[in-house]
Phi, psi and omega in degrees: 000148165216178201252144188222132182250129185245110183286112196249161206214159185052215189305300215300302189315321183264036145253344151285012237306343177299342210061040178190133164246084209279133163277166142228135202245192162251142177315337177273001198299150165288168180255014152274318189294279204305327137330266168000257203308328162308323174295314194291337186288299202305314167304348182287301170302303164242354173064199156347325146293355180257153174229129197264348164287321162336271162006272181336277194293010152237181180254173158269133166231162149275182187301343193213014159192138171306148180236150171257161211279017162257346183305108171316147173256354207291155170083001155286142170268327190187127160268175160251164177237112155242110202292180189241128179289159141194190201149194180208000000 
């Protein structure tokens, strides 16, 4: 196991106010394992205030991409959870 630090933005930020979380993952994890383990920590965590649909609608980027849920995190310190905008 290791600690993956997730920097959060939009709604996630105010359950955060730091912007930043660390989980623990596995060492071999997918940014699917990091889904996962975020959901179950964060319900742990934040209870009733976390929305797991969010989750869902939202992506992982690393410093220099969006990732997909099969893209290894190993050799990452920290992603984002970036939640889906809209505006006009």
């Amino acid at each position: 196991m290791r600690h993956l630090t997730v920097r959060m933005f939009g709604a996630f930020r105010e359950l955060e106010p730091s912007g930043a979380w660390r989980i623990e993952i596995d060492e071999a994890a997918t940014v699917a394992d990091v889904r996962r383990a975020f959901e179950q920590q964060a319900r742990a965590r934040w209870g009733a205030r976390f929305d797991p649909a969010l989750l869902a609608a939202s992506a992982f980027a690393s410093e220099r991409e969006v990732l997909r849920a099969s893209d290894s995190v190993a050799g990452l310190d920290e992603v984002a959870v970036l939640p889906p905008v809209s505006g006009g």
